[in-house]
Backbone of each chain as ProteinMPNN parsed JSONL, in Angstrom:
{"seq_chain_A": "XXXXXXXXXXXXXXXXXXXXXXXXXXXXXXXXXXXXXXXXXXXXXXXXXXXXXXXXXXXXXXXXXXXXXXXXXXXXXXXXXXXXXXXXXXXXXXXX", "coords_chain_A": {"N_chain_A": [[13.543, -1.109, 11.097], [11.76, -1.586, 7.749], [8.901, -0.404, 7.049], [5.524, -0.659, 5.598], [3.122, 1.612, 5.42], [-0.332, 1.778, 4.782], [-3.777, 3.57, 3.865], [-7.16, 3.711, 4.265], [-9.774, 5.568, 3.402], [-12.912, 6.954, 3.32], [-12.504, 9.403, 1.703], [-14.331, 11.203, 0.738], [-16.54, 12.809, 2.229], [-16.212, 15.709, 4.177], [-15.045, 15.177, 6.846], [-13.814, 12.972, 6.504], [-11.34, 13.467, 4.627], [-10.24, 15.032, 6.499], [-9.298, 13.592, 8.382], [-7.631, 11.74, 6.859], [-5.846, 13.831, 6.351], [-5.021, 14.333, 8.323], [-3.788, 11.47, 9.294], [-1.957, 11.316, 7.666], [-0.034, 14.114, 8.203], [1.07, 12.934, 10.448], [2.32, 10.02, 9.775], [3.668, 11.503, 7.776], [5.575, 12.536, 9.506], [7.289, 10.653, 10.145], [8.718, 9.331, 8.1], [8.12, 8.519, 4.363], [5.884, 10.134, 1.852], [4.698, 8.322, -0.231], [2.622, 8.051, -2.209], [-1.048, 8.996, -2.325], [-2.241, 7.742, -0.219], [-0.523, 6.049, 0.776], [2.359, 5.212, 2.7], [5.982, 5.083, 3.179], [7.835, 3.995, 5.731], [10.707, 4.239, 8.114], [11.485, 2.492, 10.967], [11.614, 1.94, 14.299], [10.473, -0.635, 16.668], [9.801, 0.62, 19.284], [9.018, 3.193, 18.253], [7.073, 2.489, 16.165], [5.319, 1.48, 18.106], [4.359, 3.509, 19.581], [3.649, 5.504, 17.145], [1.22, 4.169, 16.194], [-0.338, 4.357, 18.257], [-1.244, 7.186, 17.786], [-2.173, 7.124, 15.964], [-4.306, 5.679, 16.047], [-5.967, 7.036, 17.837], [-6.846, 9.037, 16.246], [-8.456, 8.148, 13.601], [-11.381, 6.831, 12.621], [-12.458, 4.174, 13.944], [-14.496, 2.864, 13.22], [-14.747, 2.838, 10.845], [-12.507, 3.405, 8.841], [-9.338, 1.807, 7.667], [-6.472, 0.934, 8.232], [-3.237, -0.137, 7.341], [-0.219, -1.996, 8.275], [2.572, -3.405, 6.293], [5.516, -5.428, 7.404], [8.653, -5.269, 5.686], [11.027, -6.809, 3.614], [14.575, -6.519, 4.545], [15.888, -4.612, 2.747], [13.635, -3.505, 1.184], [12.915, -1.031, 0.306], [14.148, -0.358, -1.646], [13.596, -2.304, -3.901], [11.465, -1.679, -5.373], [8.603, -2.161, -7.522], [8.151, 0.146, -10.287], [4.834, 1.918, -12.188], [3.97, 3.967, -14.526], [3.743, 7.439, -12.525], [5.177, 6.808, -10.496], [7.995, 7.109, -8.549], [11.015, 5.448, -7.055], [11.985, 6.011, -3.629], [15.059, 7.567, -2.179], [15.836, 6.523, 0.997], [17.921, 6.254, 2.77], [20.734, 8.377, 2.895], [23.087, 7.938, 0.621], [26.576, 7.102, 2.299], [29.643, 9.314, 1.591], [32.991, 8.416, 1.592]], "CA_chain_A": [[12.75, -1.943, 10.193], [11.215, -0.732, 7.092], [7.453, -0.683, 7.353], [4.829, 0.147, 4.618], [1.549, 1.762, 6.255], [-1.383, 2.084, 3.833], [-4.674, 4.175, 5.058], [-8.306, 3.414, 3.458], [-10.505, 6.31, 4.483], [-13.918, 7.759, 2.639], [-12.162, 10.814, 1.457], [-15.667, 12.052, -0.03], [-16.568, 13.174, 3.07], [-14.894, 16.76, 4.638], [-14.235, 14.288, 7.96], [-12.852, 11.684, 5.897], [-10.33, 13.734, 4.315], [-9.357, 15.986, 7.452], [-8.32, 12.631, 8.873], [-6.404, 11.78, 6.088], [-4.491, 15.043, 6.006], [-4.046, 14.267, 9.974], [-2.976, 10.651, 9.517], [-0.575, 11.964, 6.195], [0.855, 14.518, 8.422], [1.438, 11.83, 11.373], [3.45, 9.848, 9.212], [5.228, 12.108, 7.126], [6.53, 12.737, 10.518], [7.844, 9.279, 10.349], [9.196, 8.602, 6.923], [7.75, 8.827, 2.909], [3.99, 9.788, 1.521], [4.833, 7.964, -1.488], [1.013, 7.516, -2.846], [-2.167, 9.503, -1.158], [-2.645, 6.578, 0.643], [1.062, 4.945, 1.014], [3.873, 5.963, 3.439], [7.065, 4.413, 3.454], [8.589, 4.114, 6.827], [11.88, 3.542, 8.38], [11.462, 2.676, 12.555], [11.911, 0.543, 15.52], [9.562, -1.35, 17.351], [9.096, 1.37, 20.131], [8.655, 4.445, 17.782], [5.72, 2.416, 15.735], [4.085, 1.581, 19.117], [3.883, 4.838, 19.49], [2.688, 5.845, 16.03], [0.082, 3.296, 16.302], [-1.36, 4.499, 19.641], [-1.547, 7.817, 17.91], [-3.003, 6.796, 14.791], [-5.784, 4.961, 16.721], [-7.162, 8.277, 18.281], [-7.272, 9.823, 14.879], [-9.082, 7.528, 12.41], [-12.318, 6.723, 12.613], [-12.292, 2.594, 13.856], [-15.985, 2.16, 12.481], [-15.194, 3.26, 9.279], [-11.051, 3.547, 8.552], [-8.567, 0.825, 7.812], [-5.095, 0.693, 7.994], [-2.32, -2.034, 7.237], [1.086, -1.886, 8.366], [3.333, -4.524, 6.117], [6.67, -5.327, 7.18], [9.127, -5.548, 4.297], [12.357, -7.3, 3.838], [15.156, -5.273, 4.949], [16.299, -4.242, 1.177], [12.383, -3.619, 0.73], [12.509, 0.257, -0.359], [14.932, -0.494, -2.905], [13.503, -3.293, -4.65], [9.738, -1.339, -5.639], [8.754, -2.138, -8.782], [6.87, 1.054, -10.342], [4.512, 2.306, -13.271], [3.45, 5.889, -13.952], [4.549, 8.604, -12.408], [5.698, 6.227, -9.509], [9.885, 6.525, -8.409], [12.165, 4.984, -6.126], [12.166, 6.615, -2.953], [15.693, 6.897, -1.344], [15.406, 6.48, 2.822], [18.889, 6.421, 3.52], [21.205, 8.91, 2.116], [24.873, 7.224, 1.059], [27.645, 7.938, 2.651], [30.543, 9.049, 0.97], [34.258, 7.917, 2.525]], "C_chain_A": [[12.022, -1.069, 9.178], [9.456, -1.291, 6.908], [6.451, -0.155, 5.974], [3.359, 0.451, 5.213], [0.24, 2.349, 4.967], [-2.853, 2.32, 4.569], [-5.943, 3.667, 3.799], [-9.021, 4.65, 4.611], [-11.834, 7.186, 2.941], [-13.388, 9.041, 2.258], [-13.451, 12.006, 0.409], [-16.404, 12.952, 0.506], [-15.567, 14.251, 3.847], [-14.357, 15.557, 5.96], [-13.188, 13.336, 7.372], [-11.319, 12.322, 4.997], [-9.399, 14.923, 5.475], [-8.285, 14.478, 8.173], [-7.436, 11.948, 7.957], [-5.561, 12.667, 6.101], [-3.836, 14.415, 7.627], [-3.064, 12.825, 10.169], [-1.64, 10.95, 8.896], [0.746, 12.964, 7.373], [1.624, 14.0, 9.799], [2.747, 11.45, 10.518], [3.832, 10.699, 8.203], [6.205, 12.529, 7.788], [7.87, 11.459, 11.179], [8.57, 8.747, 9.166], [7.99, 9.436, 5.666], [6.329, 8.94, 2.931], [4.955, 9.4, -0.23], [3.17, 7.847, -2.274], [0.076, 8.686, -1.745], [-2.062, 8.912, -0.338], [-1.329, 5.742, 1.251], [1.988, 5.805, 1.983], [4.934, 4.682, 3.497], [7.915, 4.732, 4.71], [9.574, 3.825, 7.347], [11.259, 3.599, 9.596], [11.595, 1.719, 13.089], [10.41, 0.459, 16.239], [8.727, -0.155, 18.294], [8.481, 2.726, 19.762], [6.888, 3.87, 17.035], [4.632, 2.128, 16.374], [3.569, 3.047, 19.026], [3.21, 5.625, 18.498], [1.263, 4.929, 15.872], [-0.638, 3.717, 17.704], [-2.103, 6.064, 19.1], [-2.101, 7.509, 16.732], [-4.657, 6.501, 15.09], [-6.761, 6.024, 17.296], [-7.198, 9.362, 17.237], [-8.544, 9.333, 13.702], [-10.391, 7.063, 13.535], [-12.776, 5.251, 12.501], [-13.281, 2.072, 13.196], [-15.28, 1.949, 10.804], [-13.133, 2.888, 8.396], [-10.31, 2.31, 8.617], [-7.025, 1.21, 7.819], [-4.133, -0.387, 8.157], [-0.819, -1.912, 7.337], [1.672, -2.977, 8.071], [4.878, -4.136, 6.792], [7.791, -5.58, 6.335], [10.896, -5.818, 4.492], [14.097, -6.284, 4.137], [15.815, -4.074, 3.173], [15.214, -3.448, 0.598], [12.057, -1.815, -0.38], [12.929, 0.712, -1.581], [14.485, -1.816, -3.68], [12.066, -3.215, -4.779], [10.01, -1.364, -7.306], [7.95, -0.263, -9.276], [6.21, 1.06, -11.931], [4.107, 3.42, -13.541], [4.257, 6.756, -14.003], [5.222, 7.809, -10.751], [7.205, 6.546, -9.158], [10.093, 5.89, -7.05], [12.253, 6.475, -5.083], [13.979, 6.793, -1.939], [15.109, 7.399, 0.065], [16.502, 7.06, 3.498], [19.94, 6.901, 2.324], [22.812, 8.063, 2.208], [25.568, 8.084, 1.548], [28.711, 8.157, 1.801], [32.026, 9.168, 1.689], [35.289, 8.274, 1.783]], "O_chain_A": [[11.651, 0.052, 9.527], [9.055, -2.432, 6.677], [6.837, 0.862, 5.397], [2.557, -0.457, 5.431], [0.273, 3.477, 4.476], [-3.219, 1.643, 5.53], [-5.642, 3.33, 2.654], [-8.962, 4.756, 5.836], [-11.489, 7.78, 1.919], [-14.122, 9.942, 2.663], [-13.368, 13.046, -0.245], [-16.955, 13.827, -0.162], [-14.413, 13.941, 4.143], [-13.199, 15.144, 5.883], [-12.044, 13.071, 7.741], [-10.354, 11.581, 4.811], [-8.298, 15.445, 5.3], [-7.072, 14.392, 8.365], [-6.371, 11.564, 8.441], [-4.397, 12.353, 5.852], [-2.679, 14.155, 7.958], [-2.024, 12.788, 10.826], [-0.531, 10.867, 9.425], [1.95, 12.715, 7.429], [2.643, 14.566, 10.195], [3.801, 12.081, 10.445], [4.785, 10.135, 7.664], [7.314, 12.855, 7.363], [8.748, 11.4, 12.04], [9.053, 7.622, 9.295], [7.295, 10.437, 5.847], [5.579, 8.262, 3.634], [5.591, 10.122, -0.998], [3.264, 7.094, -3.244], [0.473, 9.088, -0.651], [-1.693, 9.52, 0.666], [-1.384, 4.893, 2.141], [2.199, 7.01, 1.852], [4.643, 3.53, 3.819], [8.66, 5.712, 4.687], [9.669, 2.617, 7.131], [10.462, 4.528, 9.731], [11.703, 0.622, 12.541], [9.516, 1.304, 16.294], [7.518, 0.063, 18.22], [7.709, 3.355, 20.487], [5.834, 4.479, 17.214], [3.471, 2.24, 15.981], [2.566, 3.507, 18.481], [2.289, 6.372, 18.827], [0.308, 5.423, 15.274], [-1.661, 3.1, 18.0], [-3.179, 6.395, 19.598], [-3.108, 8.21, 16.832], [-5.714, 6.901, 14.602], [-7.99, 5.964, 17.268], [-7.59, 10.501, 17.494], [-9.332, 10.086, 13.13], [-10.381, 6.982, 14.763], [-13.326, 4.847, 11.477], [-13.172, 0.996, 12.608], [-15.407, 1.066, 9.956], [-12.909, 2.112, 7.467], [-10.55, 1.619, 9.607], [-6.732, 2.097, 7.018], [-4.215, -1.332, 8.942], [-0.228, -1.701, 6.278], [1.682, -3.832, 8.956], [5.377, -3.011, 6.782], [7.787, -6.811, 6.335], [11.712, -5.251, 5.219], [14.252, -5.217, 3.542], [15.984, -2.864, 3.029], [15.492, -2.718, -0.353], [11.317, -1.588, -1.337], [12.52, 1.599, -2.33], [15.479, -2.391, -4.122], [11.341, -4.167, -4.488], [10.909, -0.947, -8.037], [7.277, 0.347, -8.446], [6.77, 0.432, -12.829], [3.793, 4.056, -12.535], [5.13, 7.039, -14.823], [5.742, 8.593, -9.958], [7.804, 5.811, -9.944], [9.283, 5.914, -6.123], [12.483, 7.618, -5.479], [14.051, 6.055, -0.957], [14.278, 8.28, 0.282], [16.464, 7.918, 4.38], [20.117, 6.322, 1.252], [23.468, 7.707, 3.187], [25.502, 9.311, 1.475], [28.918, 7.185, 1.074], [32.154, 10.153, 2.415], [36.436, 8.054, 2.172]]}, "seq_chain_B": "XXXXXXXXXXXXXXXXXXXXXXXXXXXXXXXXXXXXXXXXXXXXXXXXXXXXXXXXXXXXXXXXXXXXXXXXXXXXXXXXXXXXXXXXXXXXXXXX", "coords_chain_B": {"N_chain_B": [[5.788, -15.812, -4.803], [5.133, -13.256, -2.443], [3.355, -10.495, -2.872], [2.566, -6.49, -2.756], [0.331, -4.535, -4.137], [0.276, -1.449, -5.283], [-2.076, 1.468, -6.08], [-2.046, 4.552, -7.609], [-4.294, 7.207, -7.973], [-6.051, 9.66, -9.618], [-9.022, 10.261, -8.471], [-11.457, 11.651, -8.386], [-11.928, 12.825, -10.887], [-14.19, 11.226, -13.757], [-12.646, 9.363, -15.549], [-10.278, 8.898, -14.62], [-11.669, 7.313, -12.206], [-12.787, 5.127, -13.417], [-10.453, 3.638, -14.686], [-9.456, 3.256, -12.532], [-11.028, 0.916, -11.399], [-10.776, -0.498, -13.743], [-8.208, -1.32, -12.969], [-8.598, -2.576, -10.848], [-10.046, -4.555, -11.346], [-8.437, -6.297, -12.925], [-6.471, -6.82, -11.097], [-7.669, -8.342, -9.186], [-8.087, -10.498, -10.33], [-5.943, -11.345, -9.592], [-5.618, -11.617, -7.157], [-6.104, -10.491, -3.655], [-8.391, -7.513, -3.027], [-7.378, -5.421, -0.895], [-7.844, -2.841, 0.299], [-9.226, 0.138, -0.893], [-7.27, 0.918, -2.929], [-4.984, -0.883, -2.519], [-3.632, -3.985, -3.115], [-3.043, -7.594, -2.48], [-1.619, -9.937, -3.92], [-0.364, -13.213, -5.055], [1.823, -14.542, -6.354], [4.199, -15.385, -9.543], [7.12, -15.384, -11.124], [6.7, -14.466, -14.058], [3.931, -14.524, -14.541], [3.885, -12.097, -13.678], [4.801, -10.42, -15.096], [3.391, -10.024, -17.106], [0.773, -9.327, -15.914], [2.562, -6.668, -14.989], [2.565, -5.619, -17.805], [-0.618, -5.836, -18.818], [-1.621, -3.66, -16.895], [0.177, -1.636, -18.075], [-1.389, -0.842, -20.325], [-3.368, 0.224, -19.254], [-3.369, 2.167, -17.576], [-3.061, 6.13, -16.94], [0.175, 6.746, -17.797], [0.994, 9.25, -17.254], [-0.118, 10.704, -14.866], [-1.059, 8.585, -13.406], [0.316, 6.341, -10.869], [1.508, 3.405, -10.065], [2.842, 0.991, -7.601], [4.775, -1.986, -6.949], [5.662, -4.159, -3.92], [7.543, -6.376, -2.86], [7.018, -8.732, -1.007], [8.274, -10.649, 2.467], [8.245, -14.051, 2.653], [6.268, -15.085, 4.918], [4.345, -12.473, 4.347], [2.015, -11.707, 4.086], [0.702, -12.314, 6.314], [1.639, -11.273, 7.999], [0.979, -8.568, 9.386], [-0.159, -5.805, 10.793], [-3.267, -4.248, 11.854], [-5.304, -1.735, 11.833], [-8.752, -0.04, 12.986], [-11.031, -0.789, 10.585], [-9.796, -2.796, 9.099], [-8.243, -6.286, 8.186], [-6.684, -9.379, 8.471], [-6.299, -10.893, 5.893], [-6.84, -14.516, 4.507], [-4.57, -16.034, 2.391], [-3.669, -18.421, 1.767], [-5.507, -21.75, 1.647], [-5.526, -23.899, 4.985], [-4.072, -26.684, 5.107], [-5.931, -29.543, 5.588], [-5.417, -32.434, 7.125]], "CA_chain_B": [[5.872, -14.805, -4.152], [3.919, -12.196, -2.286], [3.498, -8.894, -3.83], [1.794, -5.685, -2.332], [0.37, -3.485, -5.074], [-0.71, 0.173, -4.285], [-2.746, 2.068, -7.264], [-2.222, 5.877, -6.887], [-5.22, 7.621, -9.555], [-6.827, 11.102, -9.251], [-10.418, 9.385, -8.533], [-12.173, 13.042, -9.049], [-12.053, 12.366, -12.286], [-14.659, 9.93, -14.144], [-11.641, 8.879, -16.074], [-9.814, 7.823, -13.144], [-12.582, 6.034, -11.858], [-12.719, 3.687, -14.32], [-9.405, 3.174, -14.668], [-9.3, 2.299, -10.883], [-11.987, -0.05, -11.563], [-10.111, -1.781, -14.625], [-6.888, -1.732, -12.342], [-9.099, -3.229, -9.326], [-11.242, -5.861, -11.767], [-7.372, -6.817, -12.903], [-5.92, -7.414, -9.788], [-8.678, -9.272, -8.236], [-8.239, -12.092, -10.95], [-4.9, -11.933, -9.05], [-4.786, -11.697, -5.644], [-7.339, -9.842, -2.951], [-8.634, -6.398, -2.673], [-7.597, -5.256, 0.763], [-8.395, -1.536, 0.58], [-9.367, 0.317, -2.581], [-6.199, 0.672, -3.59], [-4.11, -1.869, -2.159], [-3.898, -5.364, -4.03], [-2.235, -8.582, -1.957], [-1.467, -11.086, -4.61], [0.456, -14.444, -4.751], [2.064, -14.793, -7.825], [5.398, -15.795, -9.899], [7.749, -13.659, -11.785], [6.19, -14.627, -15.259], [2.641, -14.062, -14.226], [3.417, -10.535, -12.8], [5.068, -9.665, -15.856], [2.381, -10.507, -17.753], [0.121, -8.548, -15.099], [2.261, -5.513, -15.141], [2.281, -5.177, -19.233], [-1.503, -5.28, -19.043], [-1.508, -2.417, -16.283], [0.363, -0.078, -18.262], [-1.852, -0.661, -21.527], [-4.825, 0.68, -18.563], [-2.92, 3.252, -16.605], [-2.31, 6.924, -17.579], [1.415, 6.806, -17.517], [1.699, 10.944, -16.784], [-0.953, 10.632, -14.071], [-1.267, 7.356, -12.445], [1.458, 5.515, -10.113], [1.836, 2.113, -9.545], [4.214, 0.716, -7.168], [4.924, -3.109, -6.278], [6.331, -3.984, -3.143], [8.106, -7.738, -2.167], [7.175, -9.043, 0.825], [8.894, -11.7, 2.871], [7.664, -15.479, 2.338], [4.749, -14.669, 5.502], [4.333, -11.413, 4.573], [0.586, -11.327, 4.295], [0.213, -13.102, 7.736], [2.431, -10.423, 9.409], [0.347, -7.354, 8.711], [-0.455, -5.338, 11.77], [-4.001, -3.627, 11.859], [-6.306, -1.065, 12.753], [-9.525, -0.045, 12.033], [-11.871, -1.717, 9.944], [-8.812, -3.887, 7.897], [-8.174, -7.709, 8.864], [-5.868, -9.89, 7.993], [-6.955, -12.159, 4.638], [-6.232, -15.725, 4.684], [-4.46, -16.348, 0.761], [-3.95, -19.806, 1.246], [-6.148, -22.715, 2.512], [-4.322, -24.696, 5.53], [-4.125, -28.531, 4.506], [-6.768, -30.911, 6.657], [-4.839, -33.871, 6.947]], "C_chain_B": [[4.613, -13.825, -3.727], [3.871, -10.906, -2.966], [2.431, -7.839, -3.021], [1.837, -4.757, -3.803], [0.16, -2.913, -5.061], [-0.971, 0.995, -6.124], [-2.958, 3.364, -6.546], [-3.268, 7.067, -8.218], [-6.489, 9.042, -8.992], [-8.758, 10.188, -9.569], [-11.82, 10.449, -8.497], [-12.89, 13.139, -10.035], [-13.425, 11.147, -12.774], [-13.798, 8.951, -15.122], [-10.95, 8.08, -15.139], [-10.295, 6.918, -12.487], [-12.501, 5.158, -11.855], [-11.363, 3.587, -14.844], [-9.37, 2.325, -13.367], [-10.057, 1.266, -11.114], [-11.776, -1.03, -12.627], [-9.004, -1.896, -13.869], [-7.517, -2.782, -11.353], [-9.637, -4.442, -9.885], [-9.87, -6.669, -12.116], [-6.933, -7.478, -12.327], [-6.565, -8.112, -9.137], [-9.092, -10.543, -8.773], [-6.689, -12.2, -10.706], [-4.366, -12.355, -7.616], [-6.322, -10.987, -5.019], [-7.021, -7.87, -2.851], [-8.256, -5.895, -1.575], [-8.1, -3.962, 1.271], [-8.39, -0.98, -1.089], [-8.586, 0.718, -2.845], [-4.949, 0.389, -3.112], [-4.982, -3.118, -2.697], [-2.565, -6.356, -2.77], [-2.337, -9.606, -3.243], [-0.109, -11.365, -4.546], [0.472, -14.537, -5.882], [3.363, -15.871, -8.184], [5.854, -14.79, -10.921], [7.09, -13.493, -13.725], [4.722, -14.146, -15.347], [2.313, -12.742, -14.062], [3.966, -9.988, -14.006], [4.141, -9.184, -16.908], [1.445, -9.147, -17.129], [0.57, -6.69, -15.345], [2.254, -5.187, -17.03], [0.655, -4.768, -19.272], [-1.895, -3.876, -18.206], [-0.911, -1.241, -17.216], [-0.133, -0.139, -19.566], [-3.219, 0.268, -20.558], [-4.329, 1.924, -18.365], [-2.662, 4.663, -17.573], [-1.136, 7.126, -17.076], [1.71, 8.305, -16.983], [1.028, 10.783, -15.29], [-0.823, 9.86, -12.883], [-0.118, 6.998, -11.888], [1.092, 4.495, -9.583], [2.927, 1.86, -8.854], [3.914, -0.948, -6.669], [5.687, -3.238, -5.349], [6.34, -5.979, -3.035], [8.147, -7.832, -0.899], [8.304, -10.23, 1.144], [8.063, -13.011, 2.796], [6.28, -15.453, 3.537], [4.475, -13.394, 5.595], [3.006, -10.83, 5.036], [0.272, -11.945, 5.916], [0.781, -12.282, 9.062], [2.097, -9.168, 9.252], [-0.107, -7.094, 10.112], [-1.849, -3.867, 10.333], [-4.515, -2.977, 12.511], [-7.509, -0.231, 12.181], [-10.615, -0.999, 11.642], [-10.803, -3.522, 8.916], [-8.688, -5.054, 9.028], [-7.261, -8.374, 7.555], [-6.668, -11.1, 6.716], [-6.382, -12.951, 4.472], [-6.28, -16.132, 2.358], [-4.443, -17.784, 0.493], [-4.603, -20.715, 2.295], [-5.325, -23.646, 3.501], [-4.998, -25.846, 4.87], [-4.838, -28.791, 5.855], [-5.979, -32.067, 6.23], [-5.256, -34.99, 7.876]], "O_chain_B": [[3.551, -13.631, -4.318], [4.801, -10.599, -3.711], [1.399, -8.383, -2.627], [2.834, -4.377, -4.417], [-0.966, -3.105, -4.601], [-0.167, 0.996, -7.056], [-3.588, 3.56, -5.507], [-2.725, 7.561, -9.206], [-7.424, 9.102, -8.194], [-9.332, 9.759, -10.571], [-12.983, 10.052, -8.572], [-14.08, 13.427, -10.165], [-13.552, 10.181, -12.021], [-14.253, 7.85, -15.433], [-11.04, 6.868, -14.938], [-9.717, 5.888, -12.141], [-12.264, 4.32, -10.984], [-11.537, 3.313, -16.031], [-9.284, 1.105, -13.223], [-9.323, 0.299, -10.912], [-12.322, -2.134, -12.635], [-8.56, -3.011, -14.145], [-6.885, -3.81, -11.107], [-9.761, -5.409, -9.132], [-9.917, -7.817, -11.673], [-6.802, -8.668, -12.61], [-5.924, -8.686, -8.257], [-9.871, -11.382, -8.321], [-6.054, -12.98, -11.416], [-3.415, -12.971, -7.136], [-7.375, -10.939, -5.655], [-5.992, -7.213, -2.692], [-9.288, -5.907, -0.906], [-8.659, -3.841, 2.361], [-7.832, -1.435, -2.088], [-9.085, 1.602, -3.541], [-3.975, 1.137, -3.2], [-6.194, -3.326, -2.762], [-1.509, -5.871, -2.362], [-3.475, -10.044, -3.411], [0.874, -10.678, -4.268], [-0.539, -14.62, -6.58], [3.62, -16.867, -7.507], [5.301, -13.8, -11.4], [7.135, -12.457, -14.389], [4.399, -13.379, -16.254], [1.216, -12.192, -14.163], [3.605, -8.817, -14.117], [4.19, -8.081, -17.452], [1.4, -8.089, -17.757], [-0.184, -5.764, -15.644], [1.683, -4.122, -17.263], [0.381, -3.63, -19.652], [-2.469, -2.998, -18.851], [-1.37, -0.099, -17.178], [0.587, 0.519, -20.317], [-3.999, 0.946, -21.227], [-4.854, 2.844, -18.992], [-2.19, 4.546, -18.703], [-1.089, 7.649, -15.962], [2.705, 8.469, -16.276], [1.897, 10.733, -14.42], [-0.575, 10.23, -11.735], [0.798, 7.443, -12.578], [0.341, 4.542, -8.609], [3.998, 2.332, -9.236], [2.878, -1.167, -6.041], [6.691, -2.541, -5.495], [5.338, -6.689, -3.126], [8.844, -7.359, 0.0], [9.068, -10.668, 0.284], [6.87, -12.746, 2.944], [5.206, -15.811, 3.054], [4.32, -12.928, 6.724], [2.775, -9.96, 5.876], [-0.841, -11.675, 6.368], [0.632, -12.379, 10.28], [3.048, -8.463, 8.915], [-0.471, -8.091, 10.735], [-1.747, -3.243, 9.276], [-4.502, -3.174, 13.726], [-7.401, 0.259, 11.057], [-11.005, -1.9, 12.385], [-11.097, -4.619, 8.442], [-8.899, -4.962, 10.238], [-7.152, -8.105, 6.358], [-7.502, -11.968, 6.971], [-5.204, -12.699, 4.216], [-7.156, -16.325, 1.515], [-4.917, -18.359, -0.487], [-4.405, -20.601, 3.504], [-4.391, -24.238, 2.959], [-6.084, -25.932, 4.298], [-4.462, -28.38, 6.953], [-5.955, -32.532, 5.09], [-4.794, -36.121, 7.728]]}, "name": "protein", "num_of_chains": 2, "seq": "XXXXXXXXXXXXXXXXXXXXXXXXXXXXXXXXXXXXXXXXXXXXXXXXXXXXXXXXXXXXXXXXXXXXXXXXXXXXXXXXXXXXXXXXXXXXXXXXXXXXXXXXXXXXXXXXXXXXXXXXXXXXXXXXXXXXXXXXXXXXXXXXXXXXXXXXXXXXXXXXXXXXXXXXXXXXXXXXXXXXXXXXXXXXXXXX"}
């Protein structure tokens, strides 16, 4: 499933940005940092339990949010962008 | 449709700032704030076009990244949290 996890964290604060680097390098262990704040994820059910149990003893529940959407299966290919935004690919083609 | 919008802006800056803060006063005459830079809005494809033209008269195009993401028809209702974030109710149920 492709997942989009977005973090909210006081980064003004040295705590608030160590746990950003620690959630960032969580998931980048899991898929895309597309944005400071954005990861694009590919996974199954039992890998994001697991990223979610370890997320939870990182962030700071008073204070930290995070939002895991799930997105239609097509979802990584059909981002609009503006900026310096691109298209991430996930899955490399095959060629036959 | 649903739409996830993620605003990526060097916020260091007092330039950036206030950009974030015309991207955020934008989006919030479209949809809800959910983290400071994540946008949930309910739109249509005319509305958002509309939406992103005024974004990139705000945004610095070298700098900034925007990305839209398409959810599925309950996308906002299927959002896994943790943290301080909660799920935001976009539309009113019907009392009948």
């Amino acid at each position: 499933m492709d997942i989009m996890l977005t973090y909210d964290v006081d980064t003004t604060s040295p705590e608030g940005r160590r746990r950003l680097r620690r959630v960032a390098k969580l998931c980048e262990g899991h898929g895309l940092r597309v944005q400071k704040s954005v990861f694009e994820i590919v996974t199954d059910n039992k890998t994001l339990l697991q990223l979610l149990d370890q997320l939870d003893t990182i962030i700071d529940t008073n204070t930290d949010s995070i939002r895991l959407y799930r997105l239609p299966g097509d979802g990584f290919d059909d981002v609009q962008t503006l900026g310096t935004a691109q298209i991430q690919p996930h899955r490399e083609d095959l060629v036959l």
